[in-house]
C-alpha positions, 0 to 999 in steps of 0.5 A, a space after each residue: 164788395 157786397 151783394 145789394 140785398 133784394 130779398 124783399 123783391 124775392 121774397 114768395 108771399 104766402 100766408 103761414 109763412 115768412 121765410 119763404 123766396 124765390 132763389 131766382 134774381 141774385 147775380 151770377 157771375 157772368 152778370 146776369 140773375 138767377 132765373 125767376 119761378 124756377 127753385 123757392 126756398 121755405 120753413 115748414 108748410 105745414 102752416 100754409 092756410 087756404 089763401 096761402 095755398 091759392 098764392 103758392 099756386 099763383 106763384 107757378 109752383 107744382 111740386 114740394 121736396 121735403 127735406 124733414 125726417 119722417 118724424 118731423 113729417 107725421 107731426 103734420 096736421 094739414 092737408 096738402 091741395 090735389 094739385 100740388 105734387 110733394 117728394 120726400 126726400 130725408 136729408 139727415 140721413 139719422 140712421 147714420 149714427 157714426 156721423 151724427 155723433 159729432 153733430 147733434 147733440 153739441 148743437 153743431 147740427 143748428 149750423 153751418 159747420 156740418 154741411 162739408 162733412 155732412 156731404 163728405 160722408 153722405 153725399 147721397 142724400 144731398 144728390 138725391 135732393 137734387 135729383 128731385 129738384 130738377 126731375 120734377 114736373 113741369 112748374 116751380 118746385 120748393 123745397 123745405 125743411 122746419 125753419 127753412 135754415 140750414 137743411 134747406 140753406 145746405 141744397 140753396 147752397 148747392 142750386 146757387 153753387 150750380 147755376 154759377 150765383 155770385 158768392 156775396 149772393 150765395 151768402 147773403 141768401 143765407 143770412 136773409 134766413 137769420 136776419 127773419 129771426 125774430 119773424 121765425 120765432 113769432 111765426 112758430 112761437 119758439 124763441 130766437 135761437 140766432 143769439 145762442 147758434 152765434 155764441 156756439 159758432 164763436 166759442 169754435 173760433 168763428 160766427 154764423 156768416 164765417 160758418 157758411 162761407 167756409 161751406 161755400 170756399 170748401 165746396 167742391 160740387 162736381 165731386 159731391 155729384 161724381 161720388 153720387 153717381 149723378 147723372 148727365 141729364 141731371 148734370 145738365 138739368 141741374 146746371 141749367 136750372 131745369 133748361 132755364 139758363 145756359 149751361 154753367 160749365 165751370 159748375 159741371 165739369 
């Protein structure tokens, strides 16, 4: 049975960017929604003009967490508000080049098809995302990579396992970023890239949805935290959503 889609009702109207949403509203399992203004999800902000920032802070957002690698980071032009807090925290983790090996140049890094072995390997550096995620300061906190796909797809990915979302909600979430792709392409001036990732994940015998849900089966996020370290204030703070919704024991434990 699938998820009905309210991705447009999510959906953090900013102007500069157009994958931008609120991970609050998609069903848990014990019936009720992900909570509202918690965790928002976008591609790169660096495009954010001054509306956009004036909506970001109407939206009771605070803090930024920035998944991008530093060079990524010193291509950025614009400046950020002085009230807007931003944490960097580089999710690839390139100096591990052992790992990346397999992954980058074949174009793997593009999918879903890393996320298990990326958070097999370097757990720490999805734990230290979500670290950052629920210690921020009082308000909304975003987090981000370029196109707000798959590094910031892997840590929804992670929030929404958390906080016990439906698995249909889990991926259609996912797919809302693919189904944009021809706004992405437009808004950043590059190509569609969706129809090449698709033909890759089908020549490994599966499809861009079939990648992420064998992400999502395969995760085992109690595991990921122990093997971090995470603690059990951050457990709690993580599975509650920052003190928002009842703890989500199967989440945790």
């Amino acid at each position: 049975m699938g998820v009905e889609r309210n991705a447009e009702n999510r959906a953090l109207r900013v102007d500069g960017l157009v994958n931008a949403r609120d991970l609050g509203g998609l069903p848990r399992r014990d019936g009720t929604l992900t909570p509202t203004g918690v965790f928002f999800r976008s591609e790169n902000i660096d495009g954010v003009t001054p509306v956009g920032w004036d909506q970001v802070r109407e939206a009771g957002i605070r803090t930024v967490v920035d998944l991008r690698q530093p060079a990524e980071r010193g291509r950025d032009s614009q400046p950020r508000p002085d009230w807007l807090t931003t944490v960097h925290v580089d999710l690839d983790g390139l100096d591990n080049v052992a790992f990346w090996k397999d992954f980058w140049n074949n174009g793997l890094v593009g999918t879903a098809l890393y996320f298990l072995p990326h958070l097999k390997v370097m757990p720490e550096r999805s734990v230290a995302v979500l670290a950052a995620l629920v210690r921020a300061p009082e308000g909304g906190v975003l987090f981000h990579c370029m196109a707000g796909r798959d590094r910031t797809g892997l840590i929804a990915l992670l929030l929404l396992t958390a906080v016990d979302a439906q698995p249909e909600a889990i991926v259609d979430d996912y797919l809302q970023t693919v189904r944009l792709a021809d706004v992405r392409a437009l808004n950043s001036k590059r190509s569609n890239d969706e129809p090449a990732i698709e033909a890759l994940c089908q020549s490994l015998g599966t499809t861009t949805e079939g990648a992420f849900r064998s992400a999502l089966s395969g995760l085992d996020l109690p595991a990921i935290l122990a093997a971090s370290g995470f603690s059990e204030a951050d457990r709690v703070a993580l599975a509650t959503w920052r003190g928002t919704v009842p703890i989500a024991p199967s989440a945790t434990d």
